[in-house]
C-alpha positions in Angstrom: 74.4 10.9 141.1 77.4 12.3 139.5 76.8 15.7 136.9 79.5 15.8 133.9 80.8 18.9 132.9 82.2 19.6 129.5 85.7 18.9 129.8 88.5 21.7 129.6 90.1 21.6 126.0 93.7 20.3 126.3 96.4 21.8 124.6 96.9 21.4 121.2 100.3 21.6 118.9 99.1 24.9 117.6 98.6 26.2 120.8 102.2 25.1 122.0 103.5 26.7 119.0 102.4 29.6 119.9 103.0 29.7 123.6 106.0 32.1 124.7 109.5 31.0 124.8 109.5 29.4 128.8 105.7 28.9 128.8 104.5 25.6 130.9 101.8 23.5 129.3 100.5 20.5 129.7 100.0 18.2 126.6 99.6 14.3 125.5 100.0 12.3 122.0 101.9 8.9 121.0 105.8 8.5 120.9 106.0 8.0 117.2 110.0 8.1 117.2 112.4 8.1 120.2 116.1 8.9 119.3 118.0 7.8 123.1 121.4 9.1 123.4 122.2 8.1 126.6 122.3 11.6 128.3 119.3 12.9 126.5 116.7 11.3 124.1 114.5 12.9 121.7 110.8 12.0 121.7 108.6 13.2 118.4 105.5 13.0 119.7 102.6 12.4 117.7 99.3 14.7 117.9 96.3 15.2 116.0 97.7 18.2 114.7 101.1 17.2 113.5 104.3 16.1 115.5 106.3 18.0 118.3 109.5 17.1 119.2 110.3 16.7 123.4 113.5 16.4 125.1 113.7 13.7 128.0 116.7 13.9 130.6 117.4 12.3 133.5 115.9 11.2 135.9 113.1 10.8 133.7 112.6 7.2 131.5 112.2 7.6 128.0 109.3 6.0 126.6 109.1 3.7 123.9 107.7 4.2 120.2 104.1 3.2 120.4 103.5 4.6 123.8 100.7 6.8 124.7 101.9 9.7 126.9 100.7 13.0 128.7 103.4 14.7 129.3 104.6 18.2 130.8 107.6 20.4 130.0 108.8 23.8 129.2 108.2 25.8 125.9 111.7 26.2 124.0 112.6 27.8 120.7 114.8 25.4 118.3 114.6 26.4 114.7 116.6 22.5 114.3 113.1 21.0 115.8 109.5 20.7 113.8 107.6 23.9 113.6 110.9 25.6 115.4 109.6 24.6 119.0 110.6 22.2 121.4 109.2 20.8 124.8 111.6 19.8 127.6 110.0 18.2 129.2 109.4 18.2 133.1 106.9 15.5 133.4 105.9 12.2 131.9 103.4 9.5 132.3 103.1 6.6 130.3 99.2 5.9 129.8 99.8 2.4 127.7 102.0 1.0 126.2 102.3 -1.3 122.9 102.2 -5.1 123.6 104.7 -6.2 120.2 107.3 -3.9 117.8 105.6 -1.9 114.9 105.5 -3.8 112.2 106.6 -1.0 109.5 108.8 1.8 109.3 106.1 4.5 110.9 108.5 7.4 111.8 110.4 7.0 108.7 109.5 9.6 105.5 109.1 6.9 103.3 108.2 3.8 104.4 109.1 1.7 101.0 106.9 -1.2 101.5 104.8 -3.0 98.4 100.9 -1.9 98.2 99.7 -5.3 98.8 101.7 -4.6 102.5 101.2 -1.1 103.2 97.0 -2.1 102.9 97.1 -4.9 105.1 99.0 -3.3 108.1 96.4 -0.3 106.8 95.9 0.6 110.9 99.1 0.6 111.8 100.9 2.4 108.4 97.8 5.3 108.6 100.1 6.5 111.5 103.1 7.4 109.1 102.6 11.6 109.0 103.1 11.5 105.4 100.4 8.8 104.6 98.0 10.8 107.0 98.6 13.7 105.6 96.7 12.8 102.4 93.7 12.7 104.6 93.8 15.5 106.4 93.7 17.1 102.6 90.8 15.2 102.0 89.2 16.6 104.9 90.0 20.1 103.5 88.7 18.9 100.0 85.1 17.9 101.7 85.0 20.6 104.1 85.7 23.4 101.0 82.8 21.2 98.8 80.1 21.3 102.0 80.9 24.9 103.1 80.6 26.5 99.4 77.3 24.9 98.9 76.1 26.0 102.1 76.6 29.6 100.8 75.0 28.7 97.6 71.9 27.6 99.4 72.1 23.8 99.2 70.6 21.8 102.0 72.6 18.7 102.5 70.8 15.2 102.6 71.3 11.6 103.6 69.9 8.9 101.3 69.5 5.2 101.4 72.2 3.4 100.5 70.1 -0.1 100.1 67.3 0.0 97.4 64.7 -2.1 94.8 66.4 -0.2 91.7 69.5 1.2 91.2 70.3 4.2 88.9 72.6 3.3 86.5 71.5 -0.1 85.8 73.6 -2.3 84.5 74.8 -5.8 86.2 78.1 -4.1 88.1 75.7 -3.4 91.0 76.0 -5.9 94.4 72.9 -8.1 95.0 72.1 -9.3 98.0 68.8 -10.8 100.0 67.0 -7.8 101.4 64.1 -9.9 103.7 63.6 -12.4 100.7 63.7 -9.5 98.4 65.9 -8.7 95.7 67.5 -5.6 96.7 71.0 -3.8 95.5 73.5 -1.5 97.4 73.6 2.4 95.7 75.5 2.9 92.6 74.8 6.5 93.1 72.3 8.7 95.3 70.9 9.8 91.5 67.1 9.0 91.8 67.1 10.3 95.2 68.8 13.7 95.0 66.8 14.4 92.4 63.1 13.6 94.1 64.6 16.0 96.7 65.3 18.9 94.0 61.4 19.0 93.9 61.6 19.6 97.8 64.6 21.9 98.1 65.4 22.7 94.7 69.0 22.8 95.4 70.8 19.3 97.3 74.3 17.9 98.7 75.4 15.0 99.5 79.1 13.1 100.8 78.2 9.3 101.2 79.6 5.7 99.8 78.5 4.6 96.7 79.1 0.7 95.6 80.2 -0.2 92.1 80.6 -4.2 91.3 82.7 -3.7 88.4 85.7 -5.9 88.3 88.4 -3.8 87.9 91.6 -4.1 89.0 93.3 -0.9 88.2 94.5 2.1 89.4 91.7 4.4 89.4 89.0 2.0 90.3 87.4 1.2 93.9 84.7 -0.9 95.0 83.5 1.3 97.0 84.5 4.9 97.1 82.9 8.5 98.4 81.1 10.7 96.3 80.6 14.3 96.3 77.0 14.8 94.7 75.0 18.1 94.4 71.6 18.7 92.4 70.5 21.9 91.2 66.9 22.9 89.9 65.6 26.1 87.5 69.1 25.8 85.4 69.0 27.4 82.0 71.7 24.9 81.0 73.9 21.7 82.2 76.5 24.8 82.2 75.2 26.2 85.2 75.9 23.2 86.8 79.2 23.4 85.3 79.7 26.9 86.7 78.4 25.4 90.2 81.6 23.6 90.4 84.2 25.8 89.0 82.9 27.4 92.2 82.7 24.4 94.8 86.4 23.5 93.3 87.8 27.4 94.2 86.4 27.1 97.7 88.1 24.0 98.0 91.4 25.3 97.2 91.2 28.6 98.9 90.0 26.1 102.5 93.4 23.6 101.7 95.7 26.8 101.3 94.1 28.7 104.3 94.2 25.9 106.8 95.9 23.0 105.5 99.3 24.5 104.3 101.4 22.5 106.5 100.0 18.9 104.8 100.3 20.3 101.2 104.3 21.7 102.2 105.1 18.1 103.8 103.3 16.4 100.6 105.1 18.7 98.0 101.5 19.4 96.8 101.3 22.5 94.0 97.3 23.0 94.4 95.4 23.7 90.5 94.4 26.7 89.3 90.8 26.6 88.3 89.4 30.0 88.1 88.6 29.7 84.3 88.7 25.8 83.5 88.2 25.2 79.5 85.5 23.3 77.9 85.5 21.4 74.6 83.0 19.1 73.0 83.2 15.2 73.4 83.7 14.6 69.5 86.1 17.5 69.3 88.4 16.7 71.8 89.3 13.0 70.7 89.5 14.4 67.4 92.2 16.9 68.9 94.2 14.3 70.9 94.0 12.1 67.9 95.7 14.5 65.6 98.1 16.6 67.9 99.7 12.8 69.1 99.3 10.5 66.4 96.7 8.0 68.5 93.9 6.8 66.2 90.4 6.7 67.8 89.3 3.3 68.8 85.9 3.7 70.6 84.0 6.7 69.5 81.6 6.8 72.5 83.9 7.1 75.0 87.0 8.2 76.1 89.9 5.5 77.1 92.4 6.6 79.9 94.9 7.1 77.3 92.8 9.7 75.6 91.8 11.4 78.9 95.8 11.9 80.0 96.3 13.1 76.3 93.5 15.4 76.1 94.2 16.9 79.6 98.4 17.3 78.4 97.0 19.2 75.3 94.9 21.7 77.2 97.9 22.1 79.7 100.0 23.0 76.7 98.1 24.9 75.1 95.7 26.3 77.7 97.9 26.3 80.9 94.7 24.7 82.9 95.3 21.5 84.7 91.4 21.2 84.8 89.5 20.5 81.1 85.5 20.5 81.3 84.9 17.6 78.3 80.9 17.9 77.0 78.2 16.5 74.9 79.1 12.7 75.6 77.3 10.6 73.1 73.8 9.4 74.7 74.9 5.6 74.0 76.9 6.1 76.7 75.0 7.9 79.4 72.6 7.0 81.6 68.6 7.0 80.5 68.3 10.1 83.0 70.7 12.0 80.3 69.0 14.7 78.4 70.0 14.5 75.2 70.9 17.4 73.1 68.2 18.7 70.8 70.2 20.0 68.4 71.6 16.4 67.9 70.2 13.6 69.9 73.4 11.4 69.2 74.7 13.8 72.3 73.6 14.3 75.6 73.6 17.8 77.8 76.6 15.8 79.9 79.8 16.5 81.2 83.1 15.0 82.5 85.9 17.0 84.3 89.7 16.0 83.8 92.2 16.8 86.0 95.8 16.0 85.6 94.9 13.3 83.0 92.0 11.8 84.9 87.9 12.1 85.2 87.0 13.2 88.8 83.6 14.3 87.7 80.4 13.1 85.7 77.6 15.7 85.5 74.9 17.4 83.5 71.2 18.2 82.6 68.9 15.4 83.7 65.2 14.9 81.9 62.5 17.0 83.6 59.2 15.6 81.6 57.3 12.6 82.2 56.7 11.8 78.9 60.5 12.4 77.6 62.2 9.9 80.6 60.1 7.5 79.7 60.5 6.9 76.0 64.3 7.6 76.9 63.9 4.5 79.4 62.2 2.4 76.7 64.9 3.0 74.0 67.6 1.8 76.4 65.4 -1.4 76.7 64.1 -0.6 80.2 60.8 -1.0 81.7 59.2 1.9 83.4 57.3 0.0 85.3 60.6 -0.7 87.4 60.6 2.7 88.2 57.2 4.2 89.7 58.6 5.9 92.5 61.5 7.5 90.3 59.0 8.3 88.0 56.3 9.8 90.6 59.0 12.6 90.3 58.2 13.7 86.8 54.8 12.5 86.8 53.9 15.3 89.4 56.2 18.1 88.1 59.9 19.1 87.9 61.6 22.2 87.1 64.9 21.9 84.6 67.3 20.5 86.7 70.9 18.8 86.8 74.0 17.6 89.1 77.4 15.8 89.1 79.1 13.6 91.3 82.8 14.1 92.3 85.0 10.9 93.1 86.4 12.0 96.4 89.4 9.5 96.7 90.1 10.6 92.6 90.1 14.1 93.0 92.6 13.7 96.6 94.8 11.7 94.7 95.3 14.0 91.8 95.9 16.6 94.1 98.4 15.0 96.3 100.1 13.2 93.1 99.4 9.4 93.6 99.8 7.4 90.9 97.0 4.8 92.9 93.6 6.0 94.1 93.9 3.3 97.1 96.4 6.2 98.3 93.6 8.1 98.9 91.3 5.7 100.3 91.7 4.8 104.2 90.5 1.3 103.7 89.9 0.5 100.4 87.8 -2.1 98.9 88.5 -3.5 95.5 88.3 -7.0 93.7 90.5 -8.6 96.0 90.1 -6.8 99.2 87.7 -6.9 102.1 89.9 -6.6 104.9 90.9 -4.6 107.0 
C-alpha cells in the first residue's frame, strides 16, 4: 500500500522575486506569450500569482502559447522585464500542449472584442491578466468582508438555497418542481440569517442568490453573490450601518496590503470610506432634484439616474465616493422592514451608493410577533405562508438588523466597469446560460 505525503510547495512568482540575483529554482505555469527572435525568444509565463518573463536559447525549443511547462533557469535582474526579474532558463519540459490556436487576443492588454464575444470564449478570455485581475480583487473584497466579521464575532453560515417561500416575494423568483412540490431558488438568505440571530446573535454569509427579474441592463444579473451579515441587540438600523463602514475599511486596507499589484495593473484609485455621509430618502431626491434641474418621477424609489446624481452631489460637496441613503418609504421595502415610528410612511432601511450605484440594502428588521404579522397582512400576504419564519418571532427575538452587499456591484465600482458582467466570472442574465 502506498502512504502520500503532503507535497513540497513549489515555487511561486513571489518567491522568484525574491530569490538572489544567480539563484536556481525550479518553477512551472502556462506560456501565455512567446516573442521568438531566432537567437533567443522570450516566454511570459503565466502563474497564479502574476506573469514572469523567461529567456529560452538554444539548444532549447521554445514552446508555444498555450503550453503548460515546468521549467528551470537562473534568477536574473532586468528592470526591462515584469516585477524587474527574469528566468533564463536552463531547463524546459513541455507538460501539454494546446490542440487548436487561441481564439482571442489573451496576451494582449486589451483584448477589444464585443461583450456578447468576450462571454462566450468566457474560459479562454479569463486567462487575459487584466480580465483576471478583477477577480483576484474580488477575492480581496470577500476575504476583507469574512475576516472583519470574524473579529466582530460573527459566525459564518451556509443556508439553503432551494425553499417553500421566498423572502421578498414577488413573481421575479425561479419556480421549479421540487418532488411534485412547488418550490423557488433563494432571492436572499433573509428568513434564514435571521432564525440564526436567535442562535448566534451575530451571522455571515457569501452565497448565490437568484433573481428572475427580466432585466437586461448593466447592473443586473440573474444570479449574482451576496455579502449578507445579521446583527442582534442593535439600538438602531445605524449600528448596522456602522457594521459596514467597518467591514468596507477592512476591505480596503486587505486590497492595498496584498493586492497592490492588481489594483496598479487595473489603474484602480481604492474609496475612502472612513466617515461615509448619510441623508434621508425624501431629502436626497429633493437635493438631486434642485441642484440639477431633474424633476422627481417616482417618489418611492430612486431611479439610476437619481442614484448617479445624488452620489456626484455628495462627491462635490462632501468629497465621499460612498453616500449612506435612509428611511426608504415602506411601499417599497420588504414586509420584514421596520417601519419608522415617528412616521410609518418610512421604514428603518438603508441603501449604500458608491460611485453612482446601490451596492447595499440594509436595515432594522421587525422583532415582535404581533408587529410582522399585521406588517404581512397589509402587504396582502398570508402568514400562514410563513410558520417557520414566523416560529422566529413567535418564540422571542432581540432587535435585530442586516444588509446584503452585491458582490459583482461593489467589484465593479471599484475596478471602474461600466458592466457588472465584468465582474462576474460566468454570468447569468436573460439571455445567457452558457458557459
Amino acid at each position: 500500500m502506498k502512504t502520500m505525503t503532503p507535497a513540497d510547495r513549489p515555487f511561486t512568482l513571489l518567491d522568484v522575486l525574491a530569490a538572489p540575483e544567480g539563484a536556481t529554482v525550479s518553477f512551472h505555469g502556462m506560456a501565455h506569450a512567446v516573442r521568438d527572435l531566432g537567437d533567443v525568444c522570450f516566454v511570459l509565463l503565466r502563474t497564479a500569482q502574476g506573469a514572469l518573463q523567461c529567456v529560452v536559447c538554444p539548444p532549447l525549443t521554445p514552446p508555444r502559447p498555450g503550453d503548460a511547462l515546468r521549467v528551470q533557469g537562473t534568477v536574473c535582474r532586468d528592470a526591462r522585464a515584469p516585477g524587474g526579474v527574469e528566468l533564463r532558463l536552463s531547463a524546459l519540459q513541455v507538460l501539454t500542449s494546446p490542440e487548436a490556436p487561441m481564439p482571442a487576443p489573451i496576451d494582449k492588454f486589451r483584448m477589444r472584442l464585443s461583450q456578447d464575444t468576450d462571454l462566450a470564449l468566457r474560459p479562454v478570455t479569463l486567462r487575459n491578466l487584466q480580465k483576471r485581475a478583477v477577480f483576484k480583487v474580488q477575492e480581496g473584497v470577500v476575504r476583507g468582508f469574512r475576516e472583519c466579521l470574524q473579529d466582530e464575532g460573527f459566525t459564518e453560515i451556509h443556508t439553503p438555497k432551494l425553499g417553500a417561500n421566498t423572502a421578498e416575494g414577488g413573481a421575479n423568483v425561479f419556480r421549479l418542481d421540487y418532488f411534485g412540490r412547488r418550490a423557488a431558488l433563494a432571492q436572499s438568505p433573509q428568513f434564514y440569517k435571521q432564525t440564526m440571530v436567535g442562535v448566534f446573535e451575530r451571522v455571515f454569509e457569501v452565497g448565490p442568490v437568484f433573481r428572475a427579474e427580466k432585466h437586461n441592463t448593466a447592473r443586473h444579473l440573474n444570479e449574482y453573490t451576496s455579502l449578507d451579515l445579521e446583527m442582534g441587540f442593535i439600538d438602531s438600523f445605524e449600528d448596522v450601518m456602522r457594521m459596514e463602514v467597518k467591514v468596507l475599511a477592512r476591505i480596503m486596507e486587505v486590497l492595498r496590503r496584498d493586492y497592490a499589484p492588481q489594483l496598479q495593473a487595473l489603474d484602480v484609485r481604492l474609496p475612502a470610506c472612513d466617515a461615509i455621509p448619510a441623508v434621508r430618502f425624501d431629502e436626497a431626491k429633493r437635493m438631486a432634484a434642485e441642484r440639477y434641474g431633474r424633476p422627481i418621477r417616482d417618489p418611492f424609489d430612486l431611479e439610476p439616474e437619481e442614484e448617479q446624481l445624488i452620489s456626484r452631489l455628495f462627491e462635490e460637496e462632501y468629497g465621499s465616493q460612498f453616500v449612506f441613503v435612509t428611511h426608504y418609504p415602506s411601499k417599497k421595502r420588504p414586509f420584514y422592514a421596520k417601519d419608522d415610528p415617528a412616521d410609518p410612511r418610512y421604514t428603518l432601511s438603508f441603501d449604500l451608493l458608491l460611485r453612482g450605484m446601490e451596492i447595499t440594502t440594509g436595515g432594522e428588521r421587525i422583532s415582535g410577533y404581533s408587529e410582522q404579522v399585521e406588517k404581512m397582512r397589509r402587504k396582502g400576504l398570508d402568514p400562514a405562508d410563513f410558520g417557520s419564519y414566523l416560529m422566529i418571532h413567535r418564540h422571542g427575538m432581540p432587535p435585530h438588523g442586516g444588509l446584503g452587499i452585491g458582490l459583482e456591484r461593489l467589484t465593479a465600482r471599484l475596478v471602474g466597469a461600466q458592466n457588472v458582467r465584468e465582474a462576474c466570472l460566468f454570468p447569468r442574465d436573460t439571455l445567457r446560460l452558457d458557459p
